[in-house]
N, C-alpha and C positions, 0 to 999 in steps of 0.2 A: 518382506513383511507387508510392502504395501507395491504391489507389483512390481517386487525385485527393491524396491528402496526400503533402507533404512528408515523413512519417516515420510509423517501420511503429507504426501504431496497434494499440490490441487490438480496436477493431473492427472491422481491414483481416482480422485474423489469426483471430477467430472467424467471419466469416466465410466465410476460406479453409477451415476445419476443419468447419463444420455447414453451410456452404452458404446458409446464413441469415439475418440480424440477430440478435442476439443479447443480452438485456438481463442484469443483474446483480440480485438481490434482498437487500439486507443484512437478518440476523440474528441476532439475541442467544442464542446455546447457554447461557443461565448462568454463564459462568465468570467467574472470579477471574485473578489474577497474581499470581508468587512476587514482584515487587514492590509486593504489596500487601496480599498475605494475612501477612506477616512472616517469609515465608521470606527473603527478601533483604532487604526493605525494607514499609514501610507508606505511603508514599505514592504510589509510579509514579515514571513520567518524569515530568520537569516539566510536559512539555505537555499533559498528559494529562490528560484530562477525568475528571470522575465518573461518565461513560458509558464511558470508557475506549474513548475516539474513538471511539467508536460512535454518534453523534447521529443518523443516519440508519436507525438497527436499526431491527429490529421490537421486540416490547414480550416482553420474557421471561417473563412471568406464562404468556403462553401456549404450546401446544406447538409444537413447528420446523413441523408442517403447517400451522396455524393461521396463523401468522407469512408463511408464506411468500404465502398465500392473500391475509392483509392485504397486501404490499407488491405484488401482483398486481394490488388495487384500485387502488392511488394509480398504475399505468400504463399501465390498462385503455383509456383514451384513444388514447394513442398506443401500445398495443401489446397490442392485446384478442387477441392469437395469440399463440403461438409459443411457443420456448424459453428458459429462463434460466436463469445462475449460481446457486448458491445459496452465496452471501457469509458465511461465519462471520466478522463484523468487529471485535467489540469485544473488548478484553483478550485471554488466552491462551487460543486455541482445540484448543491439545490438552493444556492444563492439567488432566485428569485423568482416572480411573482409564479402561482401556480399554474397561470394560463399557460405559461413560459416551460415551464416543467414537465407539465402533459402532453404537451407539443411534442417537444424532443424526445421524451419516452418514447411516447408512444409511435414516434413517427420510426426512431430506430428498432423498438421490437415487432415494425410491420414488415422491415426488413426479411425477405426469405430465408437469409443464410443466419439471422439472430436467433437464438434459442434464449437468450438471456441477457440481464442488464448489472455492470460492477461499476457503481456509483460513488466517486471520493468526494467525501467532503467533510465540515469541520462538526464537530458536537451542539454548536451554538449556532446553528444553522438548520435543525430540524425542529421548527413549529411544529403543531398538531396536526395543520394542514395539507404539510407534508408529509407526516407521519401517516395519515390514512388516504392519501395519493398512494406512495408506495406497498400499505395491505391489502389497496384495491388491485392494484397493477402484478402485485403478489400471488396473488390468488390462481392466478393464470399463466405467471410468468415467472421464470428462475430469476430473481434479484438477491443483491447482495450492498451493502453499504459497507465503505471505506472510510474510518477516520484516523489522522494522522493525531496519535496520541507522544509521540517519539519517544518520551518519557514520564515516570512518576514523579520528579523531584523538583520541587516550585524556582528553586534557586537557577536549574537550569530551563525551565520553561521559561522564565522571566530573560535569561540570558538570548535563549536563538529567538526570543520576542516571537512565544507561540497565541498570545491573546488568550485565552480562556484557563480555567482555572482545573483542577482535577477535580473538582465536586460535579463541575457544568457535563464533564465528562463522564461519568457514575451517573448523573439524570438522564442523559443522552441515552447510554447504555438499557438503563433501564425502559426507558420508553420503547427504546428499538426490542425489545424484550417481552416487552408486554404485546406488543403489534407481530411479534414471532417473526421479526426482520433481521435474516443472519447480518452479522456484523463482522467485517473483520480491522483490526485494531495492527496499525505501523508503531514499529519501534526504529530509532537509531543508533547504531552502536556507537561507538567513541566519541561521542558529544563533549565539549570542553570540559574538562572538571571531574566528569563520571568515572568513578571505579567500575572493576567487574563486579565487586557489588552491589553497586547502586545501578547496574543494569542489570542482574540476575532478579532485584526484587521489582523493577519494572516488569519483567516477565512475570516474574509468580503473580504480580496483579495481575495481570492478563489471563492468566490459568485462572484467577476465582472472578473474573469479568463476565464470563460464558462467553469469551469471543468464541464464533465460531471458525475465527481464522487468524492469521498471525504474518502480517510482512516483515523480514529482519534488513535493511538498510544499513549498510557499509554510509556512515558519513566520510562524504565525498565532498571535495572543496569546489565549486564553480566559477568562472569569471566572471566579474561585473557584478557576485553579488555580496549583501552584504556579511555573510559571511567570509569571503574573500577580503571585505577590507579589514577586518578583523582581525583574519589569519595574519595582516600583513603587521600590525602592531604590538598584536597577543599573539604569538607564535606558538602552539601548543604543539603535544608530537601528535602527530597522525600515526594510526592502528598501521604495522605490519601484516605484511598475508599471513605468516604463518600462526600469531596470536590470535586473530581475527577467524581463522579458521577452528582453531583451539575454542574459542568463547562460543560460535554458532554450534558446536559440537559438544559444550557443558550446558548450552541454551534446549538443543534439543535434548537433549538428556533429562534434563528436570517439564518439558514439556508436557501437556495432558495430552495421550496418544488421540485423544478425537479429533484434535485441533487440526484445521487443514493449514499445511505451510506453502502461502501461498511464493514467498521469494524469501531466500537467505543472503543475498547479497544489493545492491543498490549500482543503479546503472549511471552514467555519465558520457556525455558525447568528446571522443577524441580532442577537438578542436576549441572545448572550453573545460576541458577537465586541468585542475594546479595539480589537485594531487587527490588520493595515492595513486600513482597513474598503474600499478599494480593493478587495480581493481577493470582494469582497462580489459584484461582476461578474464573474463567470466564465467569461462568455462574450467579453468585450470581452477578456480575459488570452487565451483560447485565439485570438479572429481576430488579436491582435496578433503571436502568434507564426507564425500563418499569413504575415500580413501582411512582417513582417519575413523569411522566410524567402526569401516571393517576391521582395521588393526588393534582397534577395544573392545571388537564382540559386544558393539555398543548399539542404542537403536534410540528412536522416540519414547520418549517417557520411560525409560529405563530406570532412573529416581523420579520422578512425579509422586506426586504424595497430594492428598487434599489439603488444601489449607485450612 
C-alpha cells in the first residue's frame, strides 16, 4: 500500500517528496535541557541518558559540518550518494539563544548532501522567536520538529519526570500549526503503570493532534539512568516481544493513514541496554510486525475513525 508496506513509512513519504531514498544523519548542536540545566529540574526524564538519547549523535567537540561529514562515513557503504536529513537529536534543540540556532541551521542545510532539517525538542521550548526562525528557514527548506510527548496521562508524566504539562503541549501544537511546521509527536509504550488502554488513547490523541508523524518507542531500561535506579526498587515487568509486537500492530490499525510512521520500535546500545535486551533485534521487531500485519489482512488505519 505504501511501497510494498503495510503502513505509510517515512521512507514511503520521503521518497514521494525528493524522489529519492533518503537517509537521516544524527547530531549533537551542544545543547542542554531546562530539565537539566536547573531551570525545571537537574536530572531529565527518567529515561534519559547522559547523551540525552542521543547515542547515535555525532561527537559535539566538533563543528555540525564536521559531524555531518563523520556520520556520511559510517553509510558510505550502503549510500556513497545522495541526500540526507540532518537529525538535531539529543536534549533540546532549540534550547537557546536564536543567534545560536540560525547558526547551526543554517550552517548544516549549506551542507551539500542536506536536503532537510528533523529537529527534537520539548513543547516548552518554542518561543515565537523560534517559531518564525523555523517558517523562515521553512519556506525554502524541508523541516520538521520533533517533540517527545511519550504520553497523555499526568500521573505518568509526573512519574518519568517529563516537566511540562499536556495543555503546554496542545499550545505548542498549535502554534506549530498555525506556522504550517510539520510536527511529529513520540510516544512510549510500556511506561510504568500504563495499560494498553491508556496507550491506545495517547495515540488517538495524536490522531486529533494533526501530527504529521508519529514515533512509537519500545521503553527500554539504560544504565546509569534514572530510570534504572527505579527499575532497581520498583521492579515492574517489562513488555515482551511478542505483546509488544501485538500493541504496535492494534496501534497501527486505529492510526490515521496520512500519518508518516517514522519508527515503531526504540533503539538502545548493547553495552548499556538492562533490558528488554530482546529489543536488541530490531530487525526481527520490525519483520514481525510485517509479518503479523500480513497474517490479519491488516494495514494502516484499517479502524481509524475521526474523533
Amino acid at each position: 500500500m505504501w511501497d510494498n508496506k503495510r503502513f505509510h513509512t517515512l521512507n514511503y513519504e520521503l521518497k514521494k517528496k525528493f524522489g529519492e531514498k533518503i537517509y537521516k544523519v544524527s547530531l549533537d548542536g551542544g545543547f542542554t535541557c531546562p530539565n537539566r540545566d536547573g531551570t525545571l529540574g537537574n536530572k531529565g526524564c527518567i529515561f534519559c541518558s547522559d547523551k540525552g538519547s542521543g547515542e547515535f549523535a555525532g561527537d559535539r567537540r566538533k563543528s555540525i559540518g564536521d559531524q555531518i561529514d563523520d556520520q556520511l562515513k559510517l553509510i558510505e557503504k550502503k549510500f556513497p550518494k545522495g541526500k540526507v536529513i540532518a537529525y538535531f537529536q539529543n536534549f533540546t534543540n532549540t534550547y537557546a539563544s536564536i543567534e545560536k540556532l540560525r547558526k547551526i541551521y543554517t550552517e548544516a542545510l549549506s551542507h551539500p548532501r542536506v536536503s532537510g532539517l528533523a529537529i527534537a525538542t520539548r513543547p516548552d521550548c518554542i518561543p515565537e522567536e523560534v517559531l518564525d526562525l523555523l517558517e523562515e528557514l521553512g519556506k525554502e527548506n524541508f523541516i520538521w520538529i520533533e517533540l517527545g510527548l511519550q504520553t497523555i496521562h499526568e500521573k505518568t508524566s509526573e512519574l518519568i519526570n517529563r516537566g511540562y504539562s499536556l495543555e503546554q503541549f496542545i499550545i505548542s501544537v498549535e502554534n506549530l500549526l498555525e506556522k504550517k511546521i510539520p510536527f511529529v509527536t513520540h510516544l512510549i509504550l510500556g511506561l510504568p503503570g500504563e495499560s494498553k488502554t491508556d496507550i491506545l488513547n495517547s495515540v488517538r490523541f495524536v490522531n486529533k493532534s494533526k501530527s504529521w508523524g508519529i514515533k512509537l518507542h519500545l521503553l527500554h531500561i539504560i544504565k546509569e539512568t534514572p530510570l534504572h535506579e527505579y527499575y532497581k526498587t520498583n521492579s515492574f515487568p517489562l513488555m515482551e516481544k511478542e505483546n509488544y509486537i501485538e500493541l504496535v500492530v492494534e496501534i497501527l490499525e486505529i492510526l490515521n493513514p496520512e500519518m508518516t510512521v517514522h519508527r515503531i520500535t526504540g533503539d538502545g546500545t548493547r553495552d548499556t541496554l538492562i533490558g528488554p535486551l530482546w529489543s536488541l533485534d530490531k530487525r526481527s521487531i520490525l519483520n514481525g510486525v510485517d509479518k503479523l500485519l500480513k497474517e490479519k489482512n491488516s494495514y494502516q488505519g484499517k479502524f481509524y475513525t475521526e474523533y
